[in-house]
C-alpha positions as CSV (number, residue, x, y, z in Angstrom):
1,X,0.5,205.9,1.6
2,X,-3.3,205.3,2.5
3,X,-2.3,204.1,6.2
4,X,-0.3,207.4,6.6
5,X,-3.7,209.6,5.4
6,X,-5.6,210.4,8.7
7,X,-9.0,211.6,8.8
8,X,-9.5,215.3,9.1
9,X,-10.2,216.1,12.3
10,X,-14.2,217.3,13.1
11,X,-14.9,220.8,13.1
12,X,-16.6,222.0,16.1
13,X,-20.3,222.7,16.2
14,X,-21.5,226.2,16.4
15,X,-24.0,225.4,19.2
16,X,-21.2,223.2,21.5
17,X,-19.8,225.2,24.2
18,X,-16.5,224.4,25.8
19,X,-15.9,222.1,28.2
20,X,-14.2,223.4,31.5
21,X,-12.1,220.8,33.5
22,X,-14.2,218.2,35.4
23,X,-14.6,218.9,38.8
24,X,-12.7,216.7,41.7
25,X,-14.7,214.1,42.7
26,X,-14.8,213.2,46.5
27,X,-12.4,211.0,48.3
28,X,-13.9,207.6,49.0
29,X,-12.6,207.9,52.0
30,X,-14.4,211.2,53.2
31,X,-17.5,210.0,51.5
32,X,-17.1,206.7,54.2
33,X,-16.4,208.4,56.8
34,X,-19.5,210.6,56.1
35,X,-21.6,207.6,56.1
36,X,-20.4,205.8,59.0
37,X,-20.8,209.3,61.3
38,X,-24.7,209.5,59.4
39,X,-25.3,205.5,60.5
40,X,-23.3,205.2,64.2
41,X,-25.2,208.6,65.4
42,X,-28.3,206.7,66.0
43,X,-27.7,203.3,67.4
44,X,-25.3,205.9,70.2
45,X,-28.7,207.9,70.5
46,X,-30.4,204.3,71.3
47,X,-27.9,203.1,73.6
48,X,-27.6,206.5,75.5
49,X,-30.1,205.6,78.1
50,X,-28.7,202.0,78.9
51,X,-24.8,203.8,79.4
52,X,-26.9,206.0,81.5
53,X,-28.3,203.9,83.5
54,X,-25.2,201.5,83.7
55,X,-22.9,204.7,84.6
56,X,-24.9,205.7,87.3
57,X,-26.4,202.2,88.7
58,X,-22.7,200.1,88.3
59,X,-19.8,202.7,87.2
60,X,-20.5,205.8,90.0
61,X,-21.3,203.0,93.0
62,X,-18.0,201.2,91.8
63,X,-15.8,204.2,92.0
64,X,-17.7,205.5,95.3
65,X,-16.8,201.9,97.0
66,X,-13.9,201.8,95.9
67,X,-13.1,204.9,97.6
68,X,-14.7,204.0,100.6
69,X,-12.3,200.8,101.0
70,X,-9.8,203.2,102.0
71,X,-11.3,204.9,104.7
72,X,-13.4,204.4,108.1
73,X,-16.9,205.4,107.0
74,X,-19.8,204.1,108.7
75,X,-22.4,205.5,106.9
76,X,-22.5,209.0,109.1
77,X,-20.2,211.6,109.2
78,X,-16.7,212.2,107.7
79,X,-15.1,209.3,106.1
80,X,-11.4,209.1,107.7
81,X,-8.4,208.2,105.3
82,X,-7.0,204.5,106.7
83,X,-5.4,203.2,103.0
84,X,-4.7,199.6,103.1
85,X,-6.1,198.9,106.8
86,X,-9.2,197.5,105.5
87,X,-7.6,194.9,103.2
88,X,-5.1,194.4,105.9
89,X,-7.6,193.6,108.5
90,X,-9.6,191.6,105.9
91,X,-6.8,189.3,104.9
92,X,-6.5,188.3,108.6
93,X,-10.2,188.0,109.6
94,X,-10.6,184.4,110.0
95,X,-14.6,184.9,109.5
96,X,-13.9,186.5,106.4
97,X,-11.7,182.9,104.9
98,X,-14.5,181.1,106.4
99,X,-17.2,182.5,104.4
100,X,-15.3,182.5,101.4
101,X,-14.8,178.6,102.0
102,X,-18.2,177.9,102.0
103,X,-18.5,180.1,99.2
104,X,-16.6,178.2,97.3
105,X,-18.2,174.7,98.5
106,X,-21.2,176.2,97.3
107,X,-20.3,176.7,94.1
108,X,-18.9,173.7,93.3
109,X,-21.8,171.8,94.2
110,X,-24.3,174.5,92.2
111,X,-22.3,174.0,88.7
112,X,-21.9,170.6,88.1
113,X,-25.9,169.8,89.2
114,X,-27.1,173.0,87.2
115,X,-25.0,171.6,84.0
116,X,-26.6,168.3,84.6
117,X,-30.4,169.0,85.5
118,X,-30.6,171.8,82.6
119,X,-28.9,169.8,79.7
120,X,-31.0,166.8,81.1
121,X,-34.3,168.2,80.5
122,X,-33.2,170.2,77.3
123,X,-32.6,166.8,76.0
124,X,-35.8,165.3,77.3
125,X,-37.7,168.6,75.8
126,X,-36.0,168.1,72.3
127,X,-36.2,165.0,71.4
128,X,-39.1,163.4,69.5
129,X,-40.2,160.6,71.5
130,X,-40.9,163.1,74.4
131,X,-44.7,163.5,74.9
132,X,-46.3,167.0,76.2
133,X,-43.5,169.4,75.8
134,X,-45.3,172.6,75.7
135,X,-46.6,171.4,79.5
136,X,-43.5,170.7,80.2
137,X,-41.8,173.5,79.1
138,X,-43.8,175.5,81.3
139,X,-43.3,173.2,84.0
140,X,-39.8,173.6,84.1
141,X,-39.3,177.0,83.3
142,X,-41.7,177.8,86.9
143,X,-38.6,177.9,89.1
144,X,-37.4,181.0,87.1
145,X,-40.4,182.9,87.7
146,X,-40.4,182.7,91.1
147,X,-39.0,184.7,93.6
148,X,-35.6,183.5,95.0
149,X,-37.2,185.1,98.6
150,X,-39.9,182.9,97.8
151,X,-38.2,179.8,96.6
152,X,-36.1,180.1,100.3
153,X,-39.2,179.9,102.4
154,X,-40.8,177.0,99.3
155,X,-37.4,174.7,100.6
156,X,-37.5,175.7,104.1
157,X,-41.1,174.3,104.0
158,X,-39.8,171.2,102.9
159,X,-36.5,170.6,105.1
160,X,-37.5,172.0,108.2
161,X,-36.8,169.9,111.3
162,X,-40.3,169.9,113.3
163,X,-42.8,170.8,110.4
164,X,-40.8,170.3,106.8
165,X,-42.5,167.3,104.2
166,X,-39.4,165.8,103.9
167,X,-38.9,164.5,107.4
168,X,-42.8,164.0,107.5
169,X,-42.1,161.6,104.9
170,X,-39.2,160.1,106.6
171,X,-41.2,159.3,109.9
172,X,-43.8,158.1,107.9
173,X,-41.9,155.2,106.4
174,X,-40.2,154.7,109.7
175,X,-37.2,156.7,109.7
176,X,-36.2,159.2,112.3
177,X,-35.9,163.0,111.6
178,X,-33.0,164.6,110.3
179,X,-31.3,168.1,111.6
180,X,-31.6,170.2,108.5
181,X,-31.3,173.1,109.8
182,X,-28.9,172.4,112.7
183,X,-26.4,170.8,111.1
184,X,-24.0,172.8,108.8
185,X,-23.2,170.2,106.4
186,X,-27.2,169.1,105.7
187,X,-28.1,173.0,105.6
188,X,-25.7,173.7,102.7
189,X,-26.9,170.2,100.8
190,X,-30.4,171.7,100.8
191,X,-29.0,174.7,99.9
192,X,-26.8,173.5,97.0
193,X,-30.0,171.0,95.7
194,X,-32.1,174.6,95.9
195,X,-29.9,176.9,94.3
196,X,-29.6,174.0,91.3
197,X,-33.4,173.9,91.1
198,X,-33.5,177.3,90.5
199,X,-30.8,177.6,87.6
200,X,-32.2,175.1,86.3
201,X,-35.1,176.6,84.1
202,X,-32.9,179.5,82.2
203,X,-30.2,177.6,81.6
204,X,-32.2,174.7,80.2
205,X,-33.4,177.5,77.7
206,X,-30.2,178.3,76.1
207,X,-29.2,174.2,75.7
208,X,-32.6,173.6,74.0
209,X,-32.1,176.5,71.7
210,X,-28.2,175.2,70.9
211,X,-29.8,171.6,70.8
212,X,-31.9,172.7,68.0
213,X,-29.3,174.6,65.9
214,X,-27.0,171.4,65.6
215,X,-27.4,170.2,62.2
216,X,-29.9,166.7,61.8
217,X,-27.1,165.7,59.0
218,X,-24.4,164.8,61.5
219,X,-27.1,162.4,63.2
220,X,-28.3,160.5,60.1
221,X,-24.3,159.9,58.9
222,X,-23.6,158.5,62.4
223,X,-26.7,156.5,61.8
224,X,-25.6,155.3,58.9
225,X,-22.0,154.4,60.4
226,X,-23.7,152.2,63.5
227,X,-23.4,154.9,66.3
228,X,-25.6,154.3,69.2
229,X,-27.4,157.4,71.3
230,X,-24.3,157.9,73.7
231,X,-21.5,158.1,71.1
232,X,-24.3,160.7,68.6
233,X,-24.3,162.4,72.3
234,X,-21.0,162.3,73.3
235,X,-19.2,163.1,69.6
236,X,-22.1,165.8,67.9
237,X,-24.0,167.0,70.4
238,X,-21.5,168.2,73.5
239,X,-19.2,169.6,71.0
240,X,-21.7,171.0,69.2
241,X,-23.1,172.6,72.0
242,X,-19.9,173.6,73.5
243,X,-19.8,178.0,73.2
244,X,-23.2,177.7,75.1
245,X,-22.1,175.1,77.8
246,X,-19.0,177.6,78.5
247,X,-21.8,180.6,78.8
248,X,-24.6,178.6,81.3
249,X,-21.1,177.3,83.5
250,X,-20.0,181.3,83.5
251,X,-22.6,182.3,84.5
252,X,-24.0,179.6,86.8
253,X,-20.2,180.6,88.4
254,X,-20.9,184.1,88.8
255,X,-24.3,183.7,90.1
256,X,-23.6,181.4,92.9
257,X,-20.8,183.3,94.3
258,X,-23.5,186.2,94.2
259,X,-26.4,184.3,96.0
260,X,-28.4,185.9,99.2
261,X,-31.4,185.8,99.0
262,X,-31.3,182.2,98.6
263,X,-29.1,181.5,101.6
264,X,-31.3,184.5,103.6
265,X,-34.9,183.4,103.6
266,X,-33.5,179.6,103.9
267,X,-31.3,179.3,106.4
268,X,-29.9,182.9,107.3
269,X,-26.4,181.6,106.9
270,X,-27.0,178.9,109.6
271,X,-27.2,177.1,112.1
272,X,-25.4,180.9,113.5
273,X,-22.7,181.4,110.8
274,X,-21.4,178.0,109.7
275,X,-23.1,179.3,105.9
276,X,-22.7,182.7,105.7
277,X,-21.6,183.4,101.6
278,X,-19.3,186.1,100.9
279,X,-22.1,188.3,100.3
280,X,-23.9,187.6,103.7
281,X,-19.9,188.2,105.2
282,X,-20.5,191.7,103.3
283,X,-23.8,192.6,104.7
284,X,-23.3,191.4,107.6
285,X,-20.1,194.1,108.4
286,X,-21.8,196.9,106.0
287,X,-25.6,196.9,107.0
288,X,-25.5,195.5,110.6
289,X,-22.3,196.5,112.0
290,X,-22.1,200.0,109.8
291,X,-18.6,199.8,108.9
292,X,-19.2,200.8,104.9
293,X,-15.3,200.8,104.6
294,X,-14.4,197.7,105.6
295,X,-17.4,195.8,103.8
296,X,-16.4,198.2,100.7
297,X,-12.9,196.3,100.7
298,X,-14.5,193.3,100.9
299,X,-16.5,193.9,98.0
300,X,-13.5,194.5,95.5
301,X,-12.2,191.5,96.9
302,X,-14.7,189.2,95.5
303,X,-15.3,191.8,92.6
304,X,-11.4,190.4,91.9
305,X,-12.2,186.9,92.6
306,X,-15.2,187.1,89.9
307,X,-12.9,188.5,87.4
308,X,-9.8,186.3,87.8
309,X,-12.5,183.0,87.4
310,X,-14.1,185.0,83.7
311,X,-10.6,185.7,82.6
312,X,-9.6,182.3,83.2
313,X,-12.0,180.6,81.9
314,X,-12.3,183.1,78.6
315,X,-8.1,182.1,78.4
316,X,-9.5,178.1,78.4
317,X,-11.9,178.5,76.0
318,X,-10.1,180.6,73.4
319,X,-7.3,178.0,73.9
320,X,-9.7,174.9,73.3
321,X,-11.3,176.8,69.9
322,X,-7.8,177.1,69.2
């Protein structure tokens, strides 16, 4: 009997009022959606001059060659609809494989000796036995500063054939002078050792900054197992440093199938046009000889050969972190 007695229910104040129904309260959803428009409107404010500036200095030039590879234009007058003559004639100028040969001869020799000259001295600048490194640093980082017009006439100074150091040395010691710049092989050697110097200092930049961020307690448990230098090299710090090794080799790639001014001020693509680049090849037919259309084709040519060699190698790296 007492557990069925309930309690009377309260009588309601004379001062309450009644309660209407509580209003909806706002989706979640809406309310994100309302935050994320608040927080992505400025950071698109920010970034509207660099898409300006990147639409008309890369995206309009890209679509205006690209419509010039498909027709006559030489820079004056109407620009003639030909279609696929350009690439036509292109894939059957032997000047054209030519240049891309020695494009690619180039390039092989650049990348390995820019990997080893920059991850060289980033080790020498990092580690602790290493004596003045803010000197050094300096030092090493001069090539970047300077002017790749400039570093062309710095290396002609020094391999040319009747007044460059090198062969002053050479005669010196009692060796006879060598043809730098006549002979197409030793032209694109000085060229190769040039364009390497001047990688060099940037690239060495990003390996000392991922030399630094590889954890010192890998090291002392090596140390602790007996490993010597090389195996604490070859088993912490190239795979540690292996996502900015892929970036300095894609872009050391990219560069040096790029390079002109280099090539230009050093050799001009000599002796006549045994080292003319794909971007001399491109000049050469655009600028000298005025036939925009035909240079325009050979543009997206190596603009396709650049992006086949960063898709492949992104494919080879995802598949190695994998």
């Amino acid at each position: 009997m007492v557990d069925s007695i309930r309690p009377p229910a309260k009588a309601p104040r004379t001062g309450d009022v009644p309660r209407g129904p509580e209003p909806a309260r706002p989706r979640q959803r809406n309310w994100r959606r309302r935050r994320l428009n608040r927080y992505t409107g400025a950071p698109l404010v920010l970034i509207s001059v660099n898409l300006l500036l990147f639409g008309t200095f890369f995206v309009w030039p890209a679509i205006t060659g690209l419509m010039y590879s498909f027709t006559s234009y030489t820079g004056v007058g109407p620009a003639p609809f030909v279609g696929l003559d350009n690439y036509q004639r292109l894939l059957q100028d032997e000047a054209f494989y030519s240049a891309l040969i020695r494009t690619l001869i180039f390039t092989a020799g650049v990348v390995p000796l820019t990997i080893v000259l920059s991850l060289a001295t980033a080790v020498l600048l990092v580690t602790p036995y290493t004596k003045g490194k803010a000197v050094a640093r300096v030092v090493f980082f001069l090539p970047w500063l300077i002017s790749p017009i400039i570093a062309g006439v710095i290396w002609r100074w020094l391999f040319g054939e009747n007044f460059g150091f090198v062969n002053y040395i050479i005669i010196s010691l009692g060796g006879s002078e060598l043809p730098w710049q006549s002979n197409a092989n030793l032209s694109l050697i000085v060229v190769i050792i040039a364009g390497a110097w001047a990688n060099t200092a940037f690239n060495m930049l990003l390996f000392v900054a991922a030399l630094k961020n590889v954890p010192t307690v890998y090291y002392e448990a090596a140390s602790l197992d007996g490993a010597g230098s090389w195996a604490k090299f070859r088993r912490i710090t190239l795979p540690a440093i292996a996502p900015t090794t892929f970036i300095v080799v894609l872009l050391t790639i990219l560069n040096s199938m790029k390079e002109y001014a280099l090539f230009k001020t050093l050799n001009d693509g000599g002796p006549g046009t045994a080292n003319n680049l794909l971007v001399q090849y491109i000049y050469t037919k655009g600028f000298e000889r005025a036939q925009i259309g035909y240079a325009s084709a050979a543009s997206f040519v190596l603009m396709l050969i650049l992006m086949i060699v960063a898709i492949v190698q992104l494919v080879m790296n995802r598949r190695k972190e994998s």
